[in-house]
MDTraj code that builds the backbone (N, CA, C; nanometers):
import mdtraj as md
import numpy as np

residues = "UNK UNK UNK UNK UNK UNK UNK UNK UNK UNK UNK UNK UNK UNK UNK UNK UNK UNK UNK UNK UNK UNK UNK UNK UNK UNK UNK UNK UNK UNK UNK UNK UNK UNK UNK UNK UNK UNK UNK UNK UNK UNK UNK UNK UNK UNK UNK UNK UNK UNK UNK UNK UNK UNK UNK UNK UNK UNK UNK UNK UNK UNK UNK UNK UNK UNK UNK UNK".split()
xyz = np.array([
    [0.0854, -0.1177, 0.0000],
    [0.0000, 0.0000, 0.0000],
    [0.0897, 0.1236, 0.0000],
    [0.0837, 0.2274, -0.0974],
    [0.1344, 0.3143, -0.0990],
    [0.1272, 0.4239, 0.0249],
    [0.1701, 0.5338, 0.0208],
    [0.1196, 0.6309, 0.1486],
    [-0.0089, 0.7293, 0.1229],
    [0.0027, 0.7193, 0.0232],
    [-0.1440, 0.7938, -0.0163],
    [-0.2730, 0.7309, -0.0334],
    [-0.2200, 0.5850, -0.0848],
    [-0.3016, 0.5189, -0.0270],
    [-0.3331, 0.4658, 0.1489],
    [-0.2486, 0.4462, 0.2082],
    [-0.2812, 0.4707, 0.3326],
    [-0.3662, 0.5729, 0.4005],
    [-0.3079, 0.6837, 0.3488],
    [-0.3677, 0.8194, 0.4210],
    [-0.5134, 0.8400, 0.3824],
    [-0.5285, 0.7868, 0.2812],
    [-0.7181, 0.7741, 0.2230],
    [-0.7602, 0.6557, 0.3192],
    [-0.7254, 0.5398, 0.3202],
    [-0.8000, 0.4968, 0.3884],
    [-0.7933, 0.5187, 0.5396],
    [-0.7197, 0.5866, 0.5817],
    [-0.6695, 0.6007, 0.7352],
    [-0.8203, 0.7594, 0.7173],
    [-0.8484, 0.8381, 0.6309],
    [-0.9141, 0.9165, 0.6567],
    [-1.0570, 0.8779, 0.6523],
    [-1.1014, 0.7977, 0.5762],
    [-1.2111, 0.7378, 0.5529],
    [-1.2602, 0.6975, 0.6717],
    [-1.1235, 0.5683, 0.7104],
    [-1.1971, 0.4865, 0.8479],
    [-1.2386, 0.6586, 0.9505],
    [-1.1056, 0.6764, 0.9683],
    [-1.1571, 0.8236, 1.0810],
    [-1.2950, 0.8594, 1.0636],
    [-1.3098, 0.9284, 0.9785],
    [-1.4602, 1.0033, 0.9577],
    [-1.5441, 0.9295, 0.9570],
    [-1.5819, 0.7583, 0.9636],
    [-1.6556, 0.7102, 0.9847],
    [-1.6680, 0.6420, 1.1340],
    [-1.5957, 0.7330, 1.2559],
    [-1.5742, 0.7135, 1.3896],
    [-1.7069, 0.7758, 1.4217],
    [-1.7667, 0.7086, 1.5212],
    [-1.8694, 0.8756, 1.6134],
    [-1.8533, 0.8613, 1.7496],
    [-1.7806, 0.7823, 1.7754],
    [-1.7559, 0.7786, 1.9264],
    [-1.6084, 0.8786, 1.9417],
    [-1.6736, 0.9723, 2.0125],
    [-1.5645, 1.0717, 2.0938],
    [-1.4337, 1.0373, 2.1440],
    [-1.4927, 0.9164, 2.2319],
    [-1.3509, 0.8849, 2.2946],
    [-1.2875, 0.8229, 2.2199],
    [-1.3090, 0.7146, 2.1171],
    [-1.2038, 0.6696, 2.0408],
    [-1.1539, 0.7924, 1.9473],
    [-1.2227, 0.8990, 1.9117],
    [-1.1382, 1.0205, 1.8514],
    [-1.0384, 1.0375, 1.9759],
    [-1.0662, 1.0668, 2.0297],
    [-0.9652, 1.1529, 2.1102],
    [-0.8258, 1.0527, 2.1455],
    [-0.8489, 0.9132, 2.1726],
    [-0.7596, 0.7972, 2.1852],
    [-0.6755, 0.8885, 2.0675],
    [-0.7462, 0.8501, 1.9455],
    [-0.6601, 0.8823, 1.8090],
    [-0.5539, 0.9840, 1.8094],
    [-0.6311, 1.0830, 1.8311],
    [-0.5468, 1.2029, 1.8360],
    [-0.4414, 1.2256, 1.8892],
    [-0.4878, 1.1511, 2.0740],
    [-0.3889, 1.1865, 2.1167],
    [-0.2140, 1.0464, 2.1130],
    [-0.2732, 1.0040, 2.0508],
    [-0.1453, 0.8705, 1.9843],
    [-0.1157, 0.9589, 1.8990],
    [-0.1682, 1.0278, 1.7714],
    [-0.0775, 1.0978, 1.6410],
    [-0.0041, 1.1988, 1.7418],
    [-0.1079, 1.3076, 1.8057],
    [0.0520, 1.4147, 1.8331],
    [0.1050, 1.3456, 1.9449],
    [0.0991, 1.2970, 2.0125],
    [0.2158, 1.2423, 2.1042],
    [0.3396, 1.1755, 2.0444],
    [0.3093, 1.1351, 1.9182],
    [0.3767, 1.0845, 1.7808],
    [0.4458, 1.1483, 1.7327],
    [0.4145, 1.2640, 1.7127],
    [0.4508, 1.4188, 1.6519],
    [0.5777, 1.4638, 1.7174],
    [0.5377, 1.4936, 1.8527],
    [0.5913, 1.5460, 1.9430],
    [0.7238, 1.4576, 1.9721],
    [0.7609, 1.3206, 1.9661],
    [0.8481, 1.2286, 1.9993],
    [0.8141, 1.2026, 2.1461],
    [0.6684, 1.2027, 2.2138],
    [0.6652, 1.1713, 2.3362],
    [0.6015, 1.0202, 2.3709],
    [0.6034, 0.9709, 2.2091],
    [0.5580, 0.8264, 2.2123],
    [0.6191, 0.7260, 2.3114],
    [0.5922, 0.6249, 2.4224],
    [0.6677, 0.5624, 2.4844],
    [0.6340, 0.4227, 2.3864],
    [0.7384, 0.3487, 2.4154],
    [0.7281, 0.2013, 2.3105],
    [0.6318, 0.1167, 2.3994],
    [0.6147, 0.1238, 2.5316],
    [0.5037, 0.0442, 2.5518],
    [0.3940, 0.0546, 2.5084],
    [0.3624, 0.2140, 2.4872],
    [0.2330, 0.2019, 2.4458],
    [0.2273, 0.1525, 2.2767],
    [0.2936, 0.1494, 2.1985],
    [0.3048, 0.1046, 2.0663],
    [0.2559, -0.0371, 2.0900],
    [0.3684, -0.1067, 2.1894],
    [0.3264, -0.2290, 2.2015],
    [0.1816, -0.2592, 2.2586],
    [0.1513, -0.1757, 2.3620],
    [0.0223, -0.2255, 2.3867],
    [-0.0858, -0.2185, 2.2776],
    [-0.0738, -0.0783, 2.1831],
    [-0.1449, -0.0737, 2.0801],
    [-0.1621, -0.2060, 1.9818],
    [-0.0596, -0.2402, 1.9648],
    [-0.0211, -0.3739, 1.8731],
    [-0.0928, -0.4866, 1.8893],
    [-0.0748, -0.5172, 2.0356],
    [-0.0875, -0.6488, 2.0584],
    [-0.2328, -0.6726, 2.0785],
    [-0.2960, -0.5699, 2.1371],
    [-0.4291, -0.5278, 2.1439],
    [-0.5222, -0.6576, 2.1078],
    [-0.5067, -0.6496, 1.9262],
    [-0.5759, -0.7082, 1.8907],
    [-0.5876, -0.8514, 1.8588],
    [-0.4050, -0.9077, 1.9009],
    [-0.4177, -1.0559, 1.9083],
    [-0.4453, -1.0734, 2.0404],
    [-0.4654, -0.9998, 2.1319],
    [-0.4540, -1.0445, 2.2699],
    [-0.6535, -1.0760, 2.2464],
    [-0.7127, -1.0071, 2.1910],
    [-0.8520, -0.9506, 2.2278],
    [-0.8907, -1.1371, 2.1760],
    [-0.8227, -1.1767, 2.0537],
    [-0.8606, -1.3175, 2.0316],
    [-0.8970, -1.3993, 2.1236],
    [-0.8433, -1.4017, 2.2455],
    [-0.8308, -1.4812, 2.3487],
    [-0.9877, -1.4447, 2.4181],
    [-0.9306, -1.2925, 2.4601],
    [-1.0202, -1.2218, 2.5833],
    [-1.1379, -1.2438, 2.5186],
    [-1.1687, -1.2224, 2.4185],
    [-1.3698, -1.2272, 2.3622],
    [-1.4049, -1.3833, 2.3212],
    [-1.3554, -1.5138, 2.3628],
    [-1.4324, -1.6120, 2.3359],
    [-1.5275, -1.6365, 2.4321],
    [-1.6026, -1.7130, 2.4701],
    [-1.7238, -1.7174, 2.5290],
    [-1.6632, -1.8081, 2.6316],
    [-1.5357, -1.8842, 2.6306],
    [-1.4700, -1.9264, 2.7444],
    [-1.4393, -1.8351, 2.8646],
    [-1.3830, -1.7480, 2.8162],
    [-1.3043, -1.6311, 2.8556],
    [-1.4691, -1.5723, 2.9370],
    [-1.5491, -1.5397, 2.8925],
    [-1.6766, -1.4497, 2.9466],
    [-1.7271, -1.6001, 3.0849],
    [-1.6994, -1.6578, 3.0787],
    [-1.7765, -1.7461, 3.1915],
    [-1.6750, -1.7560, 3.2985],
    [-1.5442, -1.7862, 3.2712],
    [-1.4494, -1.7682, 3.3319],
    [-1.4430, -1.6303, 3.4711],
    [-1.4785, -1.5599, 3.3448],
    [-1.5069, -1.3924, 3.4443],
    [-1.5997, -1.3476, 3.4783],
    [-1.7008, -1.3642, 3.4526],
    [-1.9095, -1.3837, 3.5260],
    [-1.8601, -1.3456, 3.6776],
    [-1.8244, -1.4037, 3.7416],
    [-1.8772, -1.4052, 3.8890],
    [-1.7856, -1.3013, 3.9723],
    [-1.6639, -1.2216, 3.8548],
    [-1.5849, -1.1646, 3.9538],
    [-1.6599, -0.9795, 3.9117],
])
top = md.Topology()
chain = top.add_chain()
for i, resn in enumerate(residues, 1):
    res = top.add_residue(resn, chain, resSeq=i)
    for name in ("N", "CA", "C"):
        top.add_atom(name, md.element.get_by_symbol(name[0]), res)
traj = md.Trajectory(xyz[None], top)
């Protein structure tokens, strides 16, 4: 994917956000980005996010955690 192609679809998805707080998540990851005040954990936490979520959302995982 080129960068212009990136940047179209990186604008697309955006504008089709309506939840506030995930704007603001956004934002504040790009200028903290900007700024060089990015820490690498949070990259990593960003990252892993979504193989971790594989685990956390099976219906194992939800019975497991019910009662706490």
């Amino acid at each position: 994917m080129t960068s212009a192609e990136l940047k179209t679809s990186l604008h697309h998805l955006i504008d089709n956000i309506n939840d506030g707080k995930t704007l603001s998540i956004i934002y504040g990851f790009i200028t903290a980005n900007e700024k060089g005040n990015l820490k690498e954990g949070i990259v990593t936490h960003l990252s892993s996010e979504s193989a971790l979520a594989k685990d956390w959302n099976k219906p194992e995982e939800d019975k497991a955690w019910k009662n706490l």
